[in-house]
PLY file of the C-alpha trace (Angstrom):
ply
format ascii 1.0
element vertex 325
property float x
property float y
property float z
element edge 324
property int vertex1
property int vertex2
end_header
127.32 116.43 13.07
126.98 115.40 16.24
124.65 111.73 16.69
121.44 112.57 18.99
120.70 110.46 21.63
116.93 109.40 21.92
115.42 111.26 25.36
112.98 110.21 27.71
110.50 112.26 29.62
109.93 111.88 32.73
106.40 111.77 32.17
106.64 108.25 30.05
108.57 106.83 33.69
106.90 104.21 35.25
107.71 104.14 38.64
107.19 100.61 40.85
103.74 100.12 42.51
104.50 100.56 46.42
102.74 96.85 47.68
99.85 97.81 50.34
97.58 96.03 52.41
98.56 92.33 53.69
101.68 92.11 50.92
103.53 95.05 52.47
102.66 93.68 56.00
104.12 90.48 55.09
107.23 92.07 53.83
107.85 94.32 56.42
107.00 91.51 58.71
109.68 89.19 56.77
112.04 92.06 56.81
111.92 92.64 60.38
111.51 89.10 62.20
114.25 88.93 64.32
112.43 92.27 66.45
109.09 89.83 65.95
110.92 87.31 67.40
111.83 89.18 70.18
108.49 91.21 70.96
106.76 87.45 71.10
107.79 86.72 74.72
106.69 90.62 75.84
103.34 90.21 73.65
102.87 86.82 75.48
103.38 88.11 78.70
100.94 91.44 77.90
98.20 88.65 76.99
98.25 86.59 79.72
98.81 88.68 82.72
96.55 92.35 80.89
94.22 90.60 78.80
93.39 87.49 80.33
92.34 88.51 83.78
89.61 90.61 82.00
87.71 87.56 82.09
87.21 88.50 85.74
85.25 91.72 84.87
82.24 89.82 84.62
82.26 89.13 88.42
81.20 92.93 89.01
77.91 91.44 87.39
77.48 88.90 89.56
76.41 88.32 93.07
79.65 86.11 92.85
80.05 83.29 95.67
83.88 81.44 95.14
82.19 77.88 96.56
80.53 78.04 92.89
81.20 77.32 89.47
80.70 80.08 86.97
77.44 78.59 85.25
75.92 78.96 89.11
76.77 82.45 89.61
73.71 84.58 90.34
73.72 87.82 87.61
72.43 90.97 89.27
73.48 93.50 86.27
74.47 96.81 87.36
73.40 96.55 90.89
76.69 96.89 92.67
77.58 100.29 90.46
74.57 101.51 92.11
75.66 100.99 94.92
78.49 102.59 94.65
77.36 105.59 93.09
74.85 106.04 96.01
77.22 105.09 98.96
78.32 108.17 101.21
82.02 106.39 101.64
82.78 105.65 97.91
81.90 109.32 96.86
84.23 110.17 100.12
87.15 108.30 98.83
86.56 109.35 95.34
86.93 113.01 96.41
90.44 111.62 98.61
91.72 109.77 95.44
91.54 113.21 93.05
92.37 115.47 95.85
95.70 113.67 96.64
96.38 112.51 93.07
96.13 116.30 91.93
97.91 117.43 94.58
100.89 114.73 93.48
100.20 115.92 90.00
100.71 119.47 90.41
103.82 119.44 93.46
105.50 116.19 91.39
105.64 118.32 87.85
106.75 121.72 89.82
108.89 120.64 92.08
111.02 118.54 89.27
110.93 120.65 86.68
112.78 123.37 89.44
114.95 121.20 90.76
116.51 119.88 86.91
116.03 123.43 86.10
118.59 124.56 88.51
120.77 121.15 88.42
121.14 122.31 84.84
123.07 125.74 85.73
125.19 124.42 88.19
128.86 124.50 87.05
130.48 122.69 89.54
130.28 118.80 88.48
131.27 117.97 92.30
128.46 119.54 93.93
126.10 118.82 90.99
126.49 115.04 91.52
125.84 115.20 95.20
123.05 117.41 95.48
121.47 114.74 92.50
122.50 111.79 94.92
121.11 113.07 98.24
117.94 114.14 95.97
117.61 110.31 94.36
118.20 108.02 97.93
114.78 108.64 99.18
112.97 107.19 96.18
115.54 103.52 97.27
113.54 103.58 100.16
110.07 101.43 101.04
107.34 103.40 101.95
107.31 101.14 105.01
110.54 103.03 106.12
109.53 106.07 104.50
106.01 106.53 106.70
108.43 105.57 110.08
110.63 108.52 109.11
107.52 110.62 108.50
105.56 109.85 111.37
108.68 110.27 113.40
109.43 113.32 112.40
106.08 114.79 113.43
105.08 112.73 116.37
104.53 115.55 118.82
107.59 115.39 120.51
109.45 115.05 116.63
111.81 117.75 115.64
108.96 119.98 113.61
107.40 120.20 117.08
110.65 120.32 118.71
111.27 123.60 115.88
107.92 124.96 116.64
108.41 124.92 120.55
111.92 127.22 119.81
110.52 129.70 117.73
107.58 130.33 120.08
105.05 128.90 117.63
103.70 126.40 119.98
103.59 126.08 124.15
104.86 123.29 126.08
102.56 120.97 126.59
100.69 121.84 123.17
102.60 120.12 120.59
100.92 119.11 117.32
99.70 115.56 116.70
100.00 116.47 112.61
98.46 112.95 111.98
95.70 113.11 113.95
93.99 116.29 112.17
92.22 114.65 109.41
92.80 118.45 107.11
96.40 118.02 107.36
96.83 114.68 105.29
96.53 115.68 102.28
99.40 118.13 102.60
101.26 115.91 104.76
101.02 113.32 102.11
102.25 115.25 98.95
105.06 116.78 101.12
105.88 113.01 101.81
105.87 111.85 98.06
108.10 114.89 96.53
110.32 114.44 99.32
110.73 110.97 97.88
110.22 110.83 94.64
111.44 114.60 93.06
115.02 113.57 92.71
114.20 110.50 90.81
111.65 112.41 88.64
114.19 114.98 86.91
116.28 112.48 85.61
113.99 112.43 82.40
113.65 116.52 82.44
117.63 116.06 82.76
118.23 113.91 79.94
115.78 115.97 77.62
117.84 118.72 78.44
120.88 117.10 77.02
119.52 117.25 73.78
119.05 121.07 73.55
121.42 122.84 71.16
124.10 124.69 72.77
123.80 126.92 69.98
120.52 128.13 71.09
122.19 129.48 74.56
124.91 130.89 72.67
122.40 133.22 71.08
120.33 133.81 73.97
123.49 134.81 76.07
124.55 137.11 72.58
121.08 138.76 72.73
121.95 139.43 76.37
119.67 137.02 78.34
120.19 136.08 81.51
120.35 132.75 83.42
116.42 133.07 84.64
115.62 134.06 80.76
117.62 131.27 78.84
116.08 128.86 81.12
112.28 130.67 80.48
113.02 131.05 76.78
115.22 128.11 75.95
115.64 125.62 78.58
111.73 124.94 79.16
110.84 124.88 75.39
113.29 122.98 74.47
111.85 119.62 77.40
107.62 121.13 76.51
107.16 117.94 74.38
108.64 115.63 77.27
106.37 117.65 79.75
103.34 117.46 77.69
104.08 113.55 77.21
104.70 112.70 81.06
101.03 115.29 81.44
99.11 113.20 79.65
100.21 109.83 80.81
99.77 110.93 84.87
96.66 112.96 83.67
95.49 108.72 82.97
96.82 107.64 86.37
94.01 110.46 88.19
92.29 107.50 90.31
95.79 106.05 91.21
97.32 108.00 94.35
98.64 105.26 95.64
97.89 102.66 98.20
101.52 102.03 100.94
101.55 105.85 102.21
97.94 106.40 102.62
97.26 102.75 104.44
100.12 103.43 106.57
100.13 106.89 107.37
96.61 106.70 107.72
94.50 105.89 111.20
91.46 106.36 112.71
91.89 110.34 113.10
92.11 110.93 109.62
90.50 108.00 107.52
87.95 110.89 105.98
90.93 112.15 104.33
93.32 109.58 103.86
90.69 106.96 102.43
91.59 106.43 98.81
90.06 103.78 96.18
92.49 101.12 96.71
91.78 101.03 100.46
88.53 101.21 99.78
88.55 98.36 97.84
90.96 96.52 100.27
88.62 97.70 103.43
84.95 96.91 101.92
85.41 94.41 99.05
87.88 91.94 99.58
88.34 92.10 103.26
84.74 91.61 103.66
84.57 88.71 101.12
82.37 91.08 98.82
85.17 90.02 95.06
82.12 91.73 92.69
81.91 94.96 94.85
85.81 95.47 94.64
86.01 94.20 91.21
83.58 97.09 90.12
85.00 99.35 92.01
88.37 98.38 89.80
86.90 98.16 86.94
85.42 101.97 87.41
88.62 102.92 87.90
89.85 101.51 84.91
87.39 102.94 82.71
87.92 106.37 83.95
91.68 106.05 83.53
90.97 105.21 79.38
88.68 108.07 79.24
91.25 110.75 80.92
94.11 109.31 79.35
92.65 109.85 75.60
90.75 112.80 76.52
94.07 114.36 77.59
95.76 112.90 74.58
93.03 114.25 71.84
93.12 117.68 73.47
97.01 117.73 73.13
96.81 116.43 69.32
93.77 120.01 68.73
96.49 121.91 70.39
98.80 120.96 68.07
101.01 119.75 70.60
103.37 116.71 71.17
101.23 113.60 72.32
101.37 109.86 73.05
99.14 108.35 69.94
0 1
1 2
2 3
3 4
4 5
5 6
6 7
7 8
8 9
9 10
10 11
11 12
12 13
13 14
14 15
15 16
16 17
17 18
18 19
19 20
20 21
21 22
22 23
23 24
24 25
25 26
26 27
27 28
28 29
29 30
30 31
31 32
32 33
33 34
34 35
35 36
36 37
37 38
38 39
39 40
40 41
41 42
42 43
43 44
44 45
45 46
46 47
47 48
48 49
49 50
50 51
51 52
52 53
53 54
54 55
55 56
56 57
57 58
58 59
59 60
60 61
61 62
62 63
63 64
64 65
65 66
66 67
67 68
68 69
69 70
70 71
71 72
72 73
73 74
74 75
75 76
76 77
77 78
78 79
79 80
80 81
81 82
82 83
83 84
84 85
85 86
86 87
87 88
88 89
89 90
90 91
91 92
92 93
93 94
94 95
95 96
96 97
97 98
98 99
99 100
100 101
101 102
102 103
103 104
104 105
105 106
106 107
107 108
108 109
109 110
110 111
111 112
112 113
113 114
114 115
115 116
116 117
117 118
118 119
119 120
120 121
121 122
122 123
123 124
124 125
125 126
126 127
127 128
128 129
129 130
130 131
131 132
132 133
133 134
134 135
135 136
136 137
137 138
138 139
139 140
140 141
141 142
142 143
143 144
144 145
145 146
146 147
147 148
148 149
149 150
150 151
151 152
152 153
153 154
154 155
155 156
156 157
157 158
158 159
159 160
160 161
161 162
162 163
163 164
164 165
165 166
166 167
167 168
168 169
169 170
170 171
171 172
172 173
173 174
174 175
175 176
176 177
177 178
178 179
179 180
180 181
181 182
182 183
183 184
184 185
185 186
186 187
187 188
188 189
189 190
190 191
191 192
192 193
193 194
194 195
195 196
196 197
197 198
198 199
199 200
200 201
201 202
202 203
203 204
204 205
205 206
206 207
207 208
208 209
209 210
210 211
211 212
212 213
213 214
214 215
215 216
216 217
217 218
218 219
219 220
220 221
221 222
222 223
223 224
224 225
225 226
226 227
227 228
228 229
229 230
230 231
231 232
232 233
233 234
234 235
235 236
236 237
237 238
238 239
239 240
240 241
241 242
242 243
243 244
244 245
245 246
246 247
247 248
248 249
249 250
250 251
251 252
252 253
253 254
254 255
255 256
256 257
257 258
258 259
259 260
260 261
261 262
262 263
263 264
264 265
265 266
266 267
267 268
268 269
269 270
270 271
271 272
272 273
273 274
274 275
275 276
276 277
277 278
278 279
279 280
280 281
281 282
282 283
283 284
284 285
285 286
286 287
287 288
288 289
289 290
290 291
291 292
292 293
293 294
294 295
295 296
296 297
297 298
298 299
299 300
300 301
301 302
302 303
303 304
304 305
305 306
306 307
307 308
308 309
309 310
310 311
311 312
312 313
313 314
314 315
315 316
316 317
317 318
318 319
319 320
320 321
321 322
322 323
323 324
């Protein structure tokens, strides 16, 4: 007769507590120091330069004078948002920011996603690797050089003129001064930032791309889809949670369109429309020696930014879709 061995049920097992609260923080903090360690310089920098200068915020509340010390400051409460609210050019450059910054949004995300789209189906490494090069130099250059090139190129006697005058589009003598119609800026301007910038933006779109299955064309091409179908029905899916991500972060970045190619491609012609914010800020605050006006003016901005940016992310998280936080 065999001897029995005494059993144990699972139920009697008595697995270890998990430690919670400021034990497991400690631990995990212990555990991990040497990524502590090196966060501290980056967490030093974030509160000096990010947190610190929020101290300034309280300047919007002011009728601040620099000759004085803070405890002589005069407080005027919300009197310079009211201003701005209620000022004809503020509301005008308002409109300019979210015109050009959708604009940017909408031509930046489109024109990328098409142009790794198609980099992505092309065989041949050779020409794949040039067409990417000549794509990325633009974004290398300063917008300095960049508006030159721009406002060279359609100065009335510049080679879109010079194009226009051939085809009959245009007399002699009648050339287009593209600059100096205030409705053209806006599309003058996003034409100017996806020539720049679209190479340079499908290198993430690229490198999502890399991390598609190949098994998932396989069976697409097995099922007989085409190129335009695998790239519909594989290809896009397969970079949505990148897309969604970069939405939602530029979605936060509305009220910045920029300051280099609207100050210099702008002039007197077409300030209505190529006014943004930060010129606005530049032009009426601290030009003028007016530091709580432009501070407010900043600090709107800011606000608004928060509120898009986790607006945007809490509708992605209801949609069940990929998101930042």
């Amino acid at each position: 007769m065999m001897d029995s061995k005494p059993t144990m049920s699972t139920s009697s097992l008595v697995l270890p507590k998990k430690p919670k609260g400021l034990k497991y923080f400690g631990i995990k903090l212990i555990e991990q120091r040497v990524l502590v360690l090196m966060s501290v310089p980056f967490l030093v920098w974030l509160f000096i330069f990010k947190y610190m200068p929020l101290w300034g915020w309280t300047i919007a509340f002011q009728d601040y004078k620099p000759a004085k010390s803070f405890g002589e400051q005069k407080w005027i409460g919300f009197d310079h948002f009211q201003f701005l609210f209620q000022d004809e050019r503020f509301i005008r450059v308002l409109r300019n920011t979210l015109a050009m910054s959708g604009i940017n949004l909408v031509l930046g995300f489109v024109t990328a996603i098409t142009l790794a789209l198609l980099l992505n189906e092309v065989r041949k490494v050779a020409f794949k690797r040039i067409v990417q090069t000549v794509s990325y130099l633009p974004h290398f250059i300063s917008w300095v050089v960049a508006a030159s090139i721009v406002q060279t190129t359609l100065s009335p006697d510049g080679i879109i003129n010079q194009i226009l005058l051939w085809t009959g589009f245009v007399e002699k003598g009648e050339e287009i001064l593209f600059l100096g119609i205030p409705e053209y800026f806006w599309g003058i301007f996003g034409a100017s930032s996806v020539w720049k910038d679209v190479g340079w933006n499908t290198i993430v779109y690229l490198a999502a791309m890399t991390m598609i299955d190949p098994a998932q064309y396989e069976a697409a091409e097995m099922d007989g889809a085409g190129r335009i179908k695998r790239m519909w029905y594989v290809t896009l899916p397969g970079i949505k949670p990148v897309i969604i991500v970069l939405l939602i972060m530029n979605i936060g970045y509305l009220l910045e369109s920029g300051f280099e190619p609207q100050y210099l491609l702008g002039n007197g012609m077409n300030v209505d429309f190529s006014e943004n914010l930060d010129i606005f800020v530049l032009k009426y605050g601290i030009a003028q020696g007016n530091y709580s006006l432009s501070i407010a003016a900043g600090m709107f901005k800011t606000i608004i930014s928060f509120i898009l940016l986790f607006a945007a992310n809490n509708l992605a998280k209801r949609m069940g879709e990929s998101r930042l936080f």
